[in-house]
C-alpha positions in Angstrom: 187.4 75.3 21.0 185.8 73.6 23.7 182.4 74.6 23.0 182.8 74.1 19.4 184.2 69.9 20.6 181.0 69.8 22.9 178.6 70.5 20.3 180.2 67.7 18.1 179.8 65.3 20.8 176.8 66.7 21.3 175.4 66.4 18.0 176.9 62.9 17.5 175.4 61.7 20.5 172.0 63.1 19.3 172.7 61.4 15.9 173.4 57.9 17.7 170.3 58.1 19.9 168.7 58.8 16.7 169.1 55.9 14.9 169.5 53.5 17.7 165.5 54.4 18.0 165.2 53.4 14.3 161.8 52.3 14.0 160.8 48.6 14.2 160.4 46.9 9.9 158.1 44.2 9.9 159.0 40.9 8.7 159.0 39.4 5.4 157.5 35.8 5.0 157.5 34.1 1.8 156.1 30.1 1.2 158.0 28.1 -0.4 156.3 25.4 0.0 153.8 22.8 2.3 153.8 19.4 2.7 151.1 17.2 4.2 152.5 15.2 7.4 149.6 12.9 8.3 146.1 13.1 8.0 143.2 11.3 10.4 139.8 11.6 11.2 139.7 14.6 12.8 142.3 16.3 10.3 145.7 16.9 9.3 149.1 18.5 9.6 151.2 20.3 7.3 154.5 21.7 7.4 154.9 24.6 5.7 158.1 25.8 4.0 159.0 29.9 4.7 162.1 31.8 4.0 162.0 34.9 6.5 163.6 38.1 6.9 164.1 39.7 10.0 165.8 43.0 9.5 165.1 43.7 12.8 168.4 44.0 15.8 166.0 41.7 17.9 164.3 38.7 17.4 160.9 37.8 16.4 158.7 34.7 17.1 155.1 33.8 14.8 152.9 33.0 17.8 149.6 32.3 16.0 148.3 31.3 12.6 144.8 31.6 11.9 143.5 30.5 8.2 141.4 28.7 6.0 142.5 26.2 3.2 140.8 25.4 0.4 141.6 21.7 -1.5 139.7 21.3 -5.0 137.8 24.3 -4.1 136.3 23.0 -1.0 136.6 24.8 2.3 138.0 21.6 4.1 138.2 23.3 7.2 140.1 26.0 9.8 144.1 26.0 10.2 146.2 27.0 13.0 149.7 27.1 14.2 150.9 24.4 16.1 153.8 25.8 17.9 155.2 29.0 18.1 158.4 29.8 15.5 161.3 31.5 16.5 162.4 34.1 13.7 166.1 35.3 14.2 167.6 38.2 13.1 168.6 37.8 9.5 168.2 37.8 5.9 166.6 35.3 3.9 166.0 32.5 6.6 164.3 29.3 6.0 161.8 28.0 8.8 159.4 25.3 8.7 155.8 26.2 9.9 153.5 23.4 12.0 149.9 23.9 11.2 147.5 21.7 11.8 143.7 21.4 10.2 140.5 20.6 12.1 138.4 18.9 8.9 134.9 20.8 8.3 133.7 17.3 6.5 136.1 14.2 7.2 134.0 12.8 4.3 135.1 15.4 1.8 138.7 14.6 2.1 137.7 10.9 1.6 136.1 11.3 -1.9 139.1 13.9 -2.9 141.5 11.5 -1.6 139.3 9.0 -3.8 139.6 11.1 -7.0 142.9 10.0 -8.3 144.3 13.2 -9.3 146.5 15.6 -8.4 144.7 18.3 -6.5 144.5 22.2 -5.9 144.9 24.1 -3.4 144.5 27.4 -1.5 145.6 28.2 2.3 144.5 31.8 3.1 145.2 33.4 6.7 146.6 35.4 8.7 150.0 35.4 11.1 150.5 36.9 14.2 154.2 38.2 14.2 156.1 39.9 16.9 158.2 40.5 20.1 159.2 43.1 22.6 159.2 45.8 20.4 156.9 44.8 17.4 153.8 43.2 16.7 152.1 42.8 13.6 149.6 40.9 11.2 150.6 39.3 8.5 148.5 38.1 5.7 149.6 34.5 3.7 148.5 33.2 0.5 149.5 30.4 -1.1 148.4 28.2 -3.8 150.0 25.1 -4.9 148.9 21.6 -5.7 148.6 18.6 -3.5 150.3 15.7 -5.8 148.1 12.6 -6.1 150.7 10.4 -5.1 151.7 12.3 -2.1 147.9 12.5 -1.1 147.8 8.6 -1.3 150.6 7.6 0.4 150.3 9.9 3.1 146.3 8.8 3.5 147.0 5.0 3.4 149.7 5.8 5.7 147.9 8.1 8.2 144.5 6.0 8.5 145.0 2.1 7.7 142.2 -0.1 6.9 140.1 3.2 5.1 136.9 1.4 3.9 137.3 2.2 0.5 140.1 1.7 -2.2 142.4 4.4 -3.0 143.8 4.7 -6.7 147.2 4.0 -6.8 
Protein backbone atom coordinates (compact mmCIF):
# COMPACT_ATOMS: atom_id res chain seq x y z
CA UNK A 1 0.00 0.00 0.00
CA UNK A 2 2.74 2.19 0.54
CA UNK A 3 4.54 1.57 -2.55
CA UNK A 4 1.45 1.62 -4.48
CA UNK A 5 0.81 5.66 -2.62
CA UNK A 6 4.51 6.43 -3.60
CA UNK A 7 4.10 5.80 -7.11
CA UNK A 8 1.05 8.08 -7.23
CA UNK A 9 2.90 10.79 -5.71
CA UNK A 10 5.40 9.83 -7.78
CA UNK A 11 3.77 9.95 -10.90
CA UNK A 12 1.83 13.17 -10.00
CA UNK A 13 4.81 14.82 -9.23
CA UNK A 14 6.33 13.72 -12.60
CA UNK A 15 3.01 14.93 -14.25
CA UNK A 16 3.32 18.51 -12.45
CA UNK A 17 7.01 18.96 -13.43
CA UNK A 18 5.75 18.15 -16.71
CA UNK A 19 3.62 20.69 -17.52
CA UNK A 20 5.03 23.32 -15.35
CA UNK A 21 7.96 23.00 -18.25
CA UNK A 22 5.18 23.57 -20.77
CA UNK A 23 6.93 25.14 -23.63
CA UNK A 24 7.05 28.92 -24.12
CA UNK A 25 3.77 30.16 -27.17
CA UNK A 26 4.73 33.09 -28.91
CA UNK A 27 2.71 36.03 -28.86
CA UNK A 28 -0.02 37.22 -31.00
CA UNK A 29 0.03 40.88 -32.27
CA UNK A 30 -2.67 42.21 -34.25
CA UNK A 31 -2.91 46.21 -35.60
CA UNK A 32 -5.72 47.82 -35.20
CA UNK A 33 -4.74 50.68 -36.10
CA UNK A 34 -1.88 53.86 -36.59
CA UNK A 35 -2.11 57.27 -36.21
CA UNK A 36 0.34 59.90 -37.30
CA UNK A 37 1.57 62.08 -34.13
CA UNK A 38 3.74 64.79 -35.69
CA UNK A 39 5.63 65.02 -38.58
CA UNK A 40 9.04 67.39 -39.22
CA UNK A 41 11.84 67.60 -41.35
CA UNK A 42 13.65 64.86 -40.43
CA UNK A 43 10.35 62.59 -40.12
CA UNK A 44 7.56 61.50 -38.19
CA UNK A 45 5.93 59.49 -35.37
CA UNK A 46 3.14 57.19 -35.22
CA UNK A 47 1.38 55.40 -32.72
CA UNK A 48 0.33 52.33 -33.60
CA UNK A 49 -2.79 50.54 -32.20
CA UNK A 50 -2.11 46.50 -31.19
CA UNK A 51 -4.30 44.14 -29.34
CA UNK A 52 -1.85 41.37 -27.88
CA UNK A 53 -1.94 38.06 -26.46
CA UNK A 54 0.35 36.78 -24.10
CA UNK A 55 -0.55 33.23 -23.22
CA UNK A 56 2.50 32.98 -21.58
CA UNK A 57 2.74 32.69 -17.20
CA UNK A 58 5.46 35.42 -17.62
CA UNK A 59 5.61 38.51 -19.17
CA UNK A 60 6.92 39.73 -22.44
CA UNK A 61 8.29 43.15 -23.57
CA UNK A 62 8.58 44.28 -27.80
CA UNK A 63 12.16 45.67 -27.57
CA UNK A 64 12.78 46.59 -31.17
CA UNK A 65 10.83 47.35 -34.30
CA UNK A 66 12.57 47.37 -37.45
CA UNK A 67 10.41 48.23 -40.87
CA UNK A 68 9.77 50.00 -43.82
CA UNK A 69 6.55 51.99 -44.73
CA UNK A 70 5.29 52.64 -47.84
CA UNK A 71 2.70 55.96 -48.29
CA UNK A 72 1.22 56.21 -52.05
CA UNK A 73 3.56 53.62 -52.92
CA UNK A 74 6.64 55.40 -52.11
CA UNK A 75 9.24 53.99 -49.80
CA UNK A 76 9.20 57.16 -47.46
CA UNK A 77 11.72 55.82 -45.41
CA UNK A 78 12.95 53.26 -42.31
CA UNK A 79 10.74 52.83 -38.99
CA UNK A 80 11.71 51.87 -35.59
CA UNK A 81 10.47 51.50 -32.13
CA UNK A 82 10.67 54.21 -29.99
CA UNK A 83 10.49 52.68 -26.58
CA UNK A 84 10.27 49.34 -25.48
CA UNK A 85 6.43 47.83 -24.67
CA UNK A 86 5.65 45.96 -21.93
CA UNK A 87 3.28 42.92 -22.92
CA UNK A 88 1.48 41.36 -19.78
CA UNK A 89 0.21 38.11 -19.39
CA UNK A 90 -3.16 38.00 -20.95
CA UNK A 91 -5.69 37.61 -23.49
CA UNK A 92 -6.64 40.13 -25.95
CA UNK A 93 -4.67 43.26 -24.62
CA UNK A 94 -4.55 46.59 -26.29
CA UNK A 95 -1.09 48.42 -26.35
CA UNK A 96 -0.17 51.43 -28.19
CA UNK A 97 3.23 51.14 -30.22
CA UNK A 98 5.72 54.42 -30.58
CA UNK A 99 7.57 54.30 -33.84
CA UNK A 100 9.09 56.77 -35.24
CA UNK A 101 10.29 57.38 -39.20
CA UNK A 102 13.60 58.81 -40.40
CA UNK A 103 12.19 60.31 -44.06
CA UNK A 104 14.25 58.84 -47.14
CA UNK A 105 13.09 62.24 -49.12
CA UNK A 106 11.56 65.06 -46.81
CA UNK A 107 10.41 66.34 -50.22
CA UNK A 108 8.25 63.41 -51.05
CA UNK A 109 6.09 63.80 -48.03
CA UNK A 110 5.71 67.45 -49.09
CA UNK A 111 4.16 66.91 -52.57
CA UNK A 112 1.99 63.83 -50.97
CA UNK A 113 1.01 66.09 -48.16
CA UNK A 114 0.31 68.53 -51.32
CA UNK A 115 -1.91 66.09 -53.12
CA UNK A 116 -5.24 66.65 -51.37
CA UNK A 117 -6.33 63.19 -51.09
CA UNK A 118 -6.63 60.61 -48.86
CA UNK A 119 -3.56 58.44 -49.01
CA UNK A 120 -2.35 54.64 -48.98
CA UNK A 121 -0.41 53.04 -47.06
CA UNK A 122 1.82 50.03 -46.23
CA UNK A 123 4.22 49.55 -42.94
CA UNK A 124 6.11 46.20 -43.33
CA UNK A 125 8.65 45.01 -40.51
CA UNK A 126 9.68 43.06 -38.26
CA UNK A 127 9.31 42.88 -34.14
CA UNK A 128 11.59 41.70 -31.76
CA UNK A 129 9.49 39.98 -28.99
CA UNK A 130 10.67 38.31 -25.82
CA UNK A 131 11.87 37.84 -22.19
CA UNK A 132 13.56 35.49 -19.89
CA UNK A 133 12.31 32.56 -21.34
CA UNK A 134 11.35 33.45 -25.01
CA UNK A 135 12.46 35.31 -27.84
CA UNK A 136 11.12 35.64 -31.08
CA UNK A 137 10.57 37.53 -34.50
CA UNK A 138 7.58 38.62 -35.39
CA UNK A 139 6.54 39.78 -38.79
CA UNK A 140 3.76 42.99 -39.13
CA UNK A 141 1.83 44.06 -42.05
CA UNK A 142 -0.43 46.48 -42.18
CA UNK A 143 -2.21 48.47 -44.72
CA UNK A 144 -4.52 51.22 -44.15
CA UNK A 145 -5.05 54.70 -45.36
CA UNK A 146 -3.70 57.98 -44.11
CA UNK A 147 -7.02 60.34 -44.27
CA UNK A 148 -6.32 63.68 -46.08
CA UNK A 149 -7.63 65.57 -43.42
CA UNK A 150 -5.61 63.91 -40.75
CA UNK A 151 -2.47 64.33 -43.04
CA UNK A 152 -3.23 68.20 -43.14
CA UNK A 153 -3.85 69.02 -39.86
CA UNK A 154 -1.21 67.13 -38.41
CA UNK A 155 1.44 68.75 -41.17
CA UNK A 156 0.23 72.37 -40.64
CA UNK A 157 0.46 71.52 -37.12
CA UNK A 158 3.85 69.68 -36.94
CA UNK A 159 5.87 72.30 -39.30
CA UNK A 160 4.33 75.95 -39.35
CA UNK A 161 5.08 78.39 -41.98
CA UNK A 162 5.60 75.21 -44.80
CA UNK A 163 6.42 77.19 -47.95
CA UNK A 164 3.76 75.96 -49.87
CA UNK A 165 -0.15 75.85 -49.47
CA UNK A 166 -1.86 72.82 -48.25
CA UNK A 167 -5.47 71.93 -49.53
CA UNK A 168 -7.77 72.17 -46.97
Amino acid sequence: MVRRAFLFFAAAAVAATLSACAPPEPPTITVKEGKITSIDLQGMRVLVRVEATNKNKFDLTISSFEGKLKLDGKDMGNVSLVSPVKLATGDKTPLDVPLALTWNDVGGIAQLAAAGRDLPYDLDGIAAVGGEKLSVKVPFKVKGTVPKAELVKTVQRSIPGLPFMLPK
